[in-house]
C-alpha positions as CSV (number, residue, x, y, z in Angstrom):
1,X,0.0,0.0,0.0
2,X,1.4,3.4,-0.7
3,X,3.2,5.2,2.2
4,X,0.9,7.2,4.8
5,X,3.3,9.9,4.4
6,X,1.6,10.7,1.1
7,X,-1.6,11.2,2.6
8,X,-3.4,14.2,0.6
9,X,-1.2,14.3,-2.3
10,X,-4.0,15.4,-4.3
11,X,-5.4,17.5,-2.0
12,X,-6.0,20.4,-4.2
13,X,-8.1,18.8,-6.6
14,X,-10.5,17.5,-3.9
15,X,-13.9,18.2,-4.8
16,X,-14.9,21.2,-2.4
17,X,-18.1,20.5,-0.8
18,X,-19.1,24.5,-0.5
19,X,-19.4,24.3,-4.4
20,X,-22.0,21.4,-4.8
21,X,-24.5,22.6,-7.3
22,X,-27.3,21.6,-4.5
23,X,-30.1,19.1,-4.6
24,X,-33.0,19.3,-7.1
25,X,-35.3,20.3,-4.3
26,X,-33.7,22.8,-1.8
27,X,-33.6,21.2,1.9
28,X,-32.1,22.6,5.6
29,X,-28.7,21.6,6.2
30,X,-28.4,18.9,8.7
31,X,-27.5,19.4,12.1
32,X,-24.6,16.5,12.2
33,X,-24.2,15.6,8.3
34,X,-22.6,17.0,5.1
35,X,-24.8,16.8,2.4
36,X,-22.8,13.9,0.9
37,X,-22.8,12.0,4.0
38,X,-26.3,12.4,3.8
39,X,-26.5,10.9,0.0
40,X,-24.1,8.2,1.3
41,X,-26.8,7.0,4.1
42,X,-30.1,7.6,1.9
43,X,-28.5,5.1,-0.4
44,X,-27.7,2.6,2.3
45,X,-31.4,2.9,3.8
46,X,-32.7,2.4,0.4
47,X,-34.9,-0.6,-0.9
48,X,-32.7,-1.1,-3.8
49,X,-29.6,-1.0,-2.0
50,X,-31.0,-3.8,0.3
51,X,-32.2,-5.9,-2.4
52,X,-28.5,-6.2,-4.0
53,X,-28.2,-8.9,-1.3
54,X,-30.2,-11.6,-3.6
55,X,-28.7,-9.9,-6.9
56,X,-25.8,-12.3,-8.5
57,X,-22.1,-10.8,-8.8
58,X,-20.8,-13.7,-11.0
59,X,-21.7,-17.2,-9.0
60,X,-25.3,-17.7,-8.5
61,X,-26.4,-19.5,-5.1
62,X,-26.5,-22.8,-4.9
63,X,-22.5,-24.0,-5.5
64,X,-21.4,-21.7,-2.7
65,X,-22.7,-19.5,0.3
66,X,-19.6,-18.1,0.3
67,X,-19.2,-16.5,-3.1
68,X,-20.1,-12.8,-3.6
69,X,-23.3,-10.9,-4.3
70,X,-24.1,-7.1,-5.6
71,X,-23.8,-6.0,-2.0
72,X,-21.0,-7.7,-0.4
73,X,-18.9,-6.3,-4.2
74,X,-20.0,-3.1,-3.7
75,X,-19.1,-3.0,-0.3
76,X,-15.9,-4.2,-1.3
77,X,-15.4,-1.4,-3.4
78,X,-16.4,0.3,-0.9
79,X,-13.7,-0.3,1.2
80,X,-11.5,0.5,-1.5
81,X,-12.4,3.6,-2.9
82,X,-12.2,5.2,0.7
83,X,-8.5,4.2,1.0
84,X,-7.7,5.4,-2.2
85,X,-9.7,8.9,-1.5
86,X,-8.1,9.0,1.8
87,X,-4.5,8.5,0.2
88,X,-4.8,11.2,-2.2
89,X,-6.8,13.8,0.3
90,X,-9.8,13.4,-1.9
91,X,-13.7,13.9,-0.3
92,X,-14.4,10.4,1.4
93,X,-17.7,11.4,1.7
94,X,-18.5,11.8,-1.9
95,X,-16.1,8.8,-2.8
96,X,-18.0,6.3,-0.2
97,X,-21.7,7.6,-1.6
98,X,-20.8,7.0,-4.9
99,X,-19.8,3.4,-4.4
100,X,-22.5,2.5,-2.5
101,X,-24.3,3.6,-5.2
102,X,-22.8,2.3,-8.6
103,X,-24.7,-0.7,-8.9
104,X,-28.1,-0.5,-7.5
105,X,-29.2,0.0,-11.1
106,X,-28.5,-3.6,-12.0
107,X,-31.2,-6.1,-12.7
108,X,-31.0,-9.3,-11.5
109,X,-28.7,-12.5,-12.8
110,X,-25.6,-10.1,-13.0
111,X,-24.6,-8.7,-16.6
112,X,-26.7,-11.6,-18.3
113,X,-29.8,-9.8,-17.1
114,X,-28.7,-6.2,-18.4
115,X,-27.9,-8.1,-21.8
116,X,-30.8,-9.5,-22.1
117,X,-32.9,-6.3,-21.0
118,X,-30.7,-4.3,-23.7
119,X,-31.6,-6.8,-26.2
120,X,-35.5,-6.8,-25.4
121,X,-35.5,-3.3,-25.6
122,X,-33.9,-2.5,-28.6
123,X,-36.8,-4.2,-30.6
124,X,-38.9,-1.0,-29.0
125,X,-35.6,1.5,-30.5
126,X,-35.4,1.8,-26.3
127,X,-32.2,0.3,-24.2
128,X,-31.4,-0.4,-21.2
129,X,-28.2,0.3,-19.3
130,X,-27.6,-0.1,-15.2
131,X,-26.4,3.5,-14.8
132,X,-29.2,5.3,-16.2
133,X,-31.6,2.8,-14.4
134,X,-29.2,3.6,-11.3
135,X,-29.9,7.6,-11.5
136,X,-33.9,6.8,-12.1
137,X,-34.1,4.7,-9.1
138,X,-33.1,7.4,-7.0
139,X,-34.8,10.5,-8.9
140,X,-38.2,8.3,-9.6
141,X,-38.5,5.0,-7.9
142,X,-37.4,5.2,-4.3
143,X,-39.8,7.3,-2.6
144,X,-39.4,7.3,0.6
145,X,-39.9,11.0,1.3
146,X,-43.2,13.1,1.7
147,X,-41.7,16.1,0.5
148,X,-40.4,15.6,-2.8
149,X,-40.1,12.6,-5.2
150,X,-37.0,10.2,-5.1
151,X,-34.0,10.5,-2.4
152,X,-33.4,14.0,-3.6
153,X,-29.3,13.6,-3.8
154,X,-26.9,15.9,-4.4
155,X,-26.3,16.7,-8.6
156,X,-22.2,15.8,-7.9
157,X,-23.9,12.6,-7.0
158,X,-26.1,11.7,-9.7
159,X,-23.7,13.1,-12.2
160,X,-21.4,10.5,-10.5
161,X,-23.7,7.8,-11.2
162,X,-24.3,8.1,-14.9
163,X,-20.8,8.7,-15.7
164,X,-19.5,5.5,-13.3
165,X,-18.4,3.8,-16.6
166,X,-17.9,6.3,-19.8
167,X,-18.5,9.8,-20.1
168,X,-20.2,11.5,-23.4
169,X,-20.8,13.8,-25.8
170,X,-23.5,16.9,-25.7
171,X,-26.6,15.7,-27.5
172,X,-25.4,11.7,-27.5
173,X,-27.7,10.7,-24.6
174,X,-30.6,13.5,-24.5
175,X,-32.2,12.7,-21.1
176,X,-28.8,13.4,-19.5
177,X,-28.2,17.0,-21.0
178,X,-27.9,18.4,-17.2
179,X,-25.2,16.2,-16.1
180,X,-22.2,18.4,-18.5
181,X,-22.1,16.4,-21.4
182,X,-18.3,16.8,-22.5
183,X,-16.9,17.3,-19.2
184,X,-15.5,15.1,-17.0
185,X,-16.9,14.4,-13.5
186,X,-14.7,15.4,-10.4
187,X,-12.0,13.3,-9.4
188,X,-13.8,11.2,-6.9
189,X,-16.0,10.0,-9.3
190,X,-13.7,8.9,-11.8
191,X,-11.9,6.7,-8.8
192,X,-15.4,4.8,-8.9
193,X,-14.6,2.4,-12.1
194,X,-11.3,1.5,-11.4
195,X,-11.7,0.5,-7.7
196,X,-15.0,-1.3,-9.1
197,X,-12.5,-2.9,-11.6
198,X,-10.3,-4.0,-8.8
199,X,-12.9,-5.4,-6.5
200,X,-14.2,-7.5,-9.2
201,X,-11.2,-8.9,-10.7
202,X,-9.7,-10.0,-7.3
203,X,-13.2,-11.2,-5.6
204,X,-13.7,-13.2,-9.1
205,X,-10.2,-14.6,-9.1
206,X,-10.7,-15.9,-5.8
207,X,-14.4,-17.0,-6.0
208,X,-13.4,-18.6,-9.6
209,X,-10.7,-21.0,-7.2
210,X,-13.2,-21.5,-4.5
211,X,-15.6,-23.1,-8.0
212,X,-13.0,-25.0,-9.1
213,X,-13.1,-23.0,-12.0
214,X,-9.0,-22.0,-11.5
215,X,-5.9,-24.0,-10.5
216,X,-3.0,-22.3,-8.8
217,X,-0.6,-23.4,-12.1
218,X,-2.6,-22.2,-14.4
219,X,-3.3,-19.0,-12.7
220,X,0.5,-18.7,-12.4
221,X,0.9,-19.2,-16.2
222,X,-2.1,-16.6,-17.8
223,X,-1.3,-14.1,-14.3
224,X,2.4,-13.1,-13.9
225,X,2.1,-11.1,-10.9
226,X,0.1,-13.9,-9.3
227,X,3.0,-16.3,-10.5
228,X,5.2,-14.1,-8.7
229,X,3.4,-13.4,-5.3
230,X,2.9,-17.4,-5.3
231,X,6.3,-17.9,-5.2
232,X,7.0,-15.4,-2.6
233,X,4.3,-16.9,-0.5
234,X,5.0,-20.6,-1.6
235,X,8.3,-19.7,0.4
236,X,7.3,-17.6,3.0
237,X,4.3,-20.0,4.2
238,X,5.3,-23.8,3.2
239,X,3.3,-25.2,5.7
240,X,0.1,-23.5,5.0
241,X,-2.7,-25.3,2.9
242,X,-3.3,-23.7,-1.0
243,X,-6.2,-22.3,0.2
244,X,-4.8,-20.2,2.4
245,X,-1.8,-19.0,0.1
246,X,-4.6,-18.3,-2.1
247,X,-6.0,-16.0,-0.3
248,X,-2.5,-14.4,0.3
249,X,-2.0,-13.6,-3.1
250,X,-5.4,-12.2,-3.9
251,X,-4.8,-9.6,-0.9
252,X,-1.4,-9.2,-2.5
253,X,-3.1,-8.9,-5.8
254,X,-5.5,-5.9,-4.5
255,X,-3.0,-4.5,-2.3
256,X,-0.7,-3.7,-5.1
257,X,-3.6,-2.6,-7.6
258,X,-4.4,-0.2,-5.3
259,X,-1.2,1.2,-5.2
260,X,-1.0,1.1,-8.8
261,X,-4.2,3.3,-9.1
262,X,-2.7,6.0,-6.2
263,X,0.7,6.4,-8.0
264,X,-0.7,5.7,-11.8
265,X,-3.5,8.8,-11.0
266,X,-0.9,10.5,-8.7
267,X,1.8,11.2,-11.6
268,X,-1.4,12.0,-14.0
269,X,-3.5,14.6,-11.9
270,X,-0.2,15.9,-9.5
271,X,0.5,18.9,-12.4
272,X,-3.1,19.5,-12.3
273,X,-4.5,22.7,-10.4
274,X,-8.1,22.5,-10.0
275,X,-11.6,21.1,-10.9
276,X,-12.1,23.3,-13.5
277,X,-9.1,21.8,-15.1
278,X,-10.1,18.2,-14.7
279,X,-13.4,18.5,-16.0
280,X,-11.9,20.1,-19.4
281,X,-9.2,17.6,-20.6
282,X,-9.7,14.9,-23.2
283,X,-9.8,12.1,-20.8
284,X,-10.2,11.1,-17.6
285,X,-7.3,11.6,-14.6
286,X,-7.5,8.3,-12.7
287,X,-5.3,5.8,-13.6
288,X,-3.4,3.0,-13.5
289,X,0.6,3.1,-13.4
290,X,1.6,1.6,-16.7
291,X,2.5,-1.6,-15.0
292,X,-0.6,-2.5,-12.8
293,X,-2.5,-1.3,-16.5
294,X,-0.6,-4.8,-17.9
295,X,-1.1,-6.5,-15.2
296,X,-5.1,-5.8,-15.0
297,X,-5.3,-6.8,-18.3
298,X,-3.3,-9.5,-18.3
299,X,-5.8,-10.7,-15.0
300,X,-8.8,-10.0,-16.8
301,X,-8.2,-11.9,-20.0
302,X,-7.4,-15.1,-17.3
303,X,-10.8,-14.6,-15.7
304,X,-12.9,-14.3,-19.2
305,X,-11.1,-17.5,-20.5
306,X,-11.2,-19.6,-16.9
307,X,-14.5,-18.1,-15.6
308,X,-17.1,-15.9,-17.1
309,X,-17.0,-18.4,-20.4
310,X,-16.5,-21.5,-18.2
311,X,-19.4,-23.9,-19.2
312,X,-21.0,-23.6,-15.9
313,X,-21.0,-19.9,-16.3
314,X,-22.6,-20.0,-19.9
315,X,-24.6,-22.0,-18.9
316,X,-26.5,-20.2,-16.3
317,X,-26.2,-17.0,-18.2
318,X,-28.0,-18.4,-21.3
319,X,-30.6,-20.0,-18.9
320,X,-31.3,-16.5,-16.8
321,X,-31.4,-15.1,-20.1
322,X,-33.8,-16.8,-21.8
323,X,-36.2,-16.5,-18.5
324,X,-36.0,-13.2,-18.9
325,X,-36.7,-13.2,-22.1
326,X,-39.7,-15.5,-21.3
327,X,-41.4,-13.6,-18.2
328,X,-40.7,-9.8,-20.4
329,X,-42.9,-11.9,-23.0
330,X,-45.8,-12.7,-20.5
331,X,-46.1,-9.3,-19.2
332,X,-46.4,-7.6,-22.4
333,X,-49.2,-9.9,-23.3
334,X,-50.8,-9.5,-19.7
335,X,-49.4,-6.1,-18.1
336,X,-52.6,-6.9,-15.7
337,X,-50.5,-9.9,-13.8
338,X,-48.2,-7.0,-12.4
339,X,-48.7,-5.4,-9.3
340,X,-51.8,-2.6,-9.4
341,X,-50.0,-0.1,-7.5
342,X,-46.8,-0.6,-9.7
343,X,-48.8,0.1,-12.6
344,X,-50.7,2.7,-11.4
345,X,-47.2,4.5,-10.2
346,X,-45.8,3.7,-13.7
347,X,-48.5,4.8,-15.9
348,X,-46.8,7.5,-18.0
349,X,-44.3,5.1,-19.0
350,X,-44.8,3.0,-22.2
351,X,-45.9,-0.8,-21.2
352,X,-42.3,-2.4,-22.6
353,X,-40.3,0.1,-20.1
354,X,-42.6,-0.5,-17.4
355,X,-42.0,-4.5,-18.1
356,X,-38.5,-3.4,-18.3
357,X,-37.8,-1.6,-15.2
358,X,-40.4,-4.0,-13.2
359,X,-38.2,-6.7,-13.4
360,X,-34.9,-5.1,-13.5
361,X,-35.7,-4.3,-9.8
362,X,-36.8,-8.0,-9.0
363,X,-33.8,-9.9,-6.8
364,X,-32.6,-13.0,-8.9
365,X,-34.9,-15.1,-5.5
366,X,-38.0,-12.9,-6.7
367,X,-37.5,-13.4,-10.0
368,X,-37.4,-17.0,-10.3
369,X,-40.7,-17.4,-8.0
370,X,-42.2,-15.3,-10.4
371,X,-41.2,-16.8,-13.1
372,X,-42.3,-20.4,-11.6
373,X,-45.4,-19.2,-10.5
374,X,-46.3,-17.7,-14.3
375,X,-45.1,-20.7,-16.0
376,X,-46.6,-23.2,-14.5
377,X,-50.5,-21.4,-14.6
């Protein structure tokens, strides 16, 4: 991990809280919280955020009760993003609110379910896409307040949460004109994707061993910076089981792609002398260092050829998929077997996106007794 002696490095390029551009409906200051330690808890007290329990990372249930879910990743990036926000002097606040938050948009059965979704609703020239779904569960969907629709968060926030993966062009997405199309978000919020990245490719790594899915050799042949913490470990720890040194060299693994991303965003944004000068270059400011770059890369190749298209893994992806495919069928033919109060709250929406965003909120456990139930009638 990088030294504590560089704690705040990028200290003057942390977002400053007095300029927040304020929440869409004007509320009192709180009495103990900042406004983004305020966004951080609405999101954590939110239904969506709860239901990433039952929402598949990677593994679906059944193999393992150990292997990840939406929640326990996201609070592993999480965990992350603070220590790389605290390293660099950046707002924690903002940083921690904006992971919690990346990935309530996601509908269930992981990225086969957004797929699938996307596919569905191209055939009505619509899409579908986890970020924007993110930012309309908290402007539409959670509704938790009686003064004002939504959880009401603060624009750095929801300008976070549709730029978590790419930025883009004025006029290229037109429902997201507000968020400064051609400007990049603050620094905080870029941190977002690649601690996501991180959290992902080491928790899949080591849930892809715990499946059976990887052995150490050939983890050591496609990963050469998990070749050469094995080694170091091998002889450091003889004694302990494989399991064990596994999970050595996954910690070694994150430890040192978080460093990468402090000194790789460090040497990019150091020069750098303000927001106003981050939000107007050609690219994004976090970064990995050249070397952790190659060795993310090389890491994620590994995992697409050992585990996401594994034949178990297909498998359950083409399965989810075509369920979804199935139950979107039966609602457009009887939008009556929804819920009356969901329709009745979605009835400006056309019936495909209210289909559309009523089971992307199901948990993968909802979904299939819903499913079950409907196909069996």
């Amino acid at each position: 991990m990088a030294s504590r002696a560089g704690l705040g490095t990028l200290a003057h390029l942390r977002f400053p809280l007095e300029l927040a551009r304020g929440r869409r409906y004007p509320e009192a200051p709180h009495r103990y919280r900042n406004d983004f330690q305020r966004d951080r808890d609405r999101v954590v007290h939110a239904r969506a955020f709860r239901r990433l329990e039952n929402k598949t990372q990677v593994f679906s249930p059944g193999i393992s009760d150990h292997f990840r879910n939406r929640l326990t990743h996201t609070i592993e990036v999480s965990q992350v993003a603070r220590t790389v926000a605290s390293v660099l002097g950046l707002d924690e606040d903002l940083t921690e609110a904006l992971a919690l938050a990346h990935d309530i948009g996601h509908p269930p059965f992981a990225h086969a379910g957004e797929e699938e979704l996307h596919r569905l609703m191209r055939g009505f020239g619509d899409s579908f896409d986890h970020n924007r779904q993110a930012l309309r569960i908290v402007e539409s969907f959670e509704n938790p307040y009686p003064r004002f629709p939504g959880l009401n968060l603060t624009f750095e926030v929801r300008e976070g949460i549709v730029k978590h993966s790419r930025d883009f062009e004025p006029g290229e997405i037109p429902e997201l004109e507000e968020y400064l199309p051609g400007l990049r978000p603050p620094l905080e919020a870029q941190l977002i994707d690649l601690c996501d990245e991180i959290a992902y490719n080491t928790a899949d790594l080591d849930d892809g061993y715990s499946a059976g899915l990887i052995a150490v050799d050939e983890a050591c042949a496609g990963v050469p910076k998990f070749r050469e913490l094995w080694e170091s470990t091998d002889n450091q720890f003889p004694g302990a089981s494989e399991r064990v040194r596994v999970h050595e060299v996954v910690r070694g693994l994150m430890d040192w792609l978080v460093t990468g991303l402090i000194e790789g965003t460090i040497a990019a944004a150091e020069p750098l002398r303000g927001l106003e000068e981050i939000r107007r270059l050609p690219a994004r400011v976090a970064r990995f260092s050249p070397e952790t770059a190659a060795g993310t890369l090389a890491l994620k190749r590994f995992l697409r050829l050992k585990v996401y298209c594994s034949e178990a893994v297909v498998q359950a992806r083409s399965e989810s998929a075509g369920h979804i495919a199935w139950l979107f069928d039966f609602f457009l033919r009887n939008p009556g077997r929804m819920p009356a109060n969901y329709r009745e709250e979605s009835s400006g929406e056309p019936l495909h996106r209210q289909v559309c965003d009523y089971i992307a909120g199901m948990t993968d456990g909802f979904f299939a007794k819903t499913y079950e139930a409907f196909r069996a009638a």
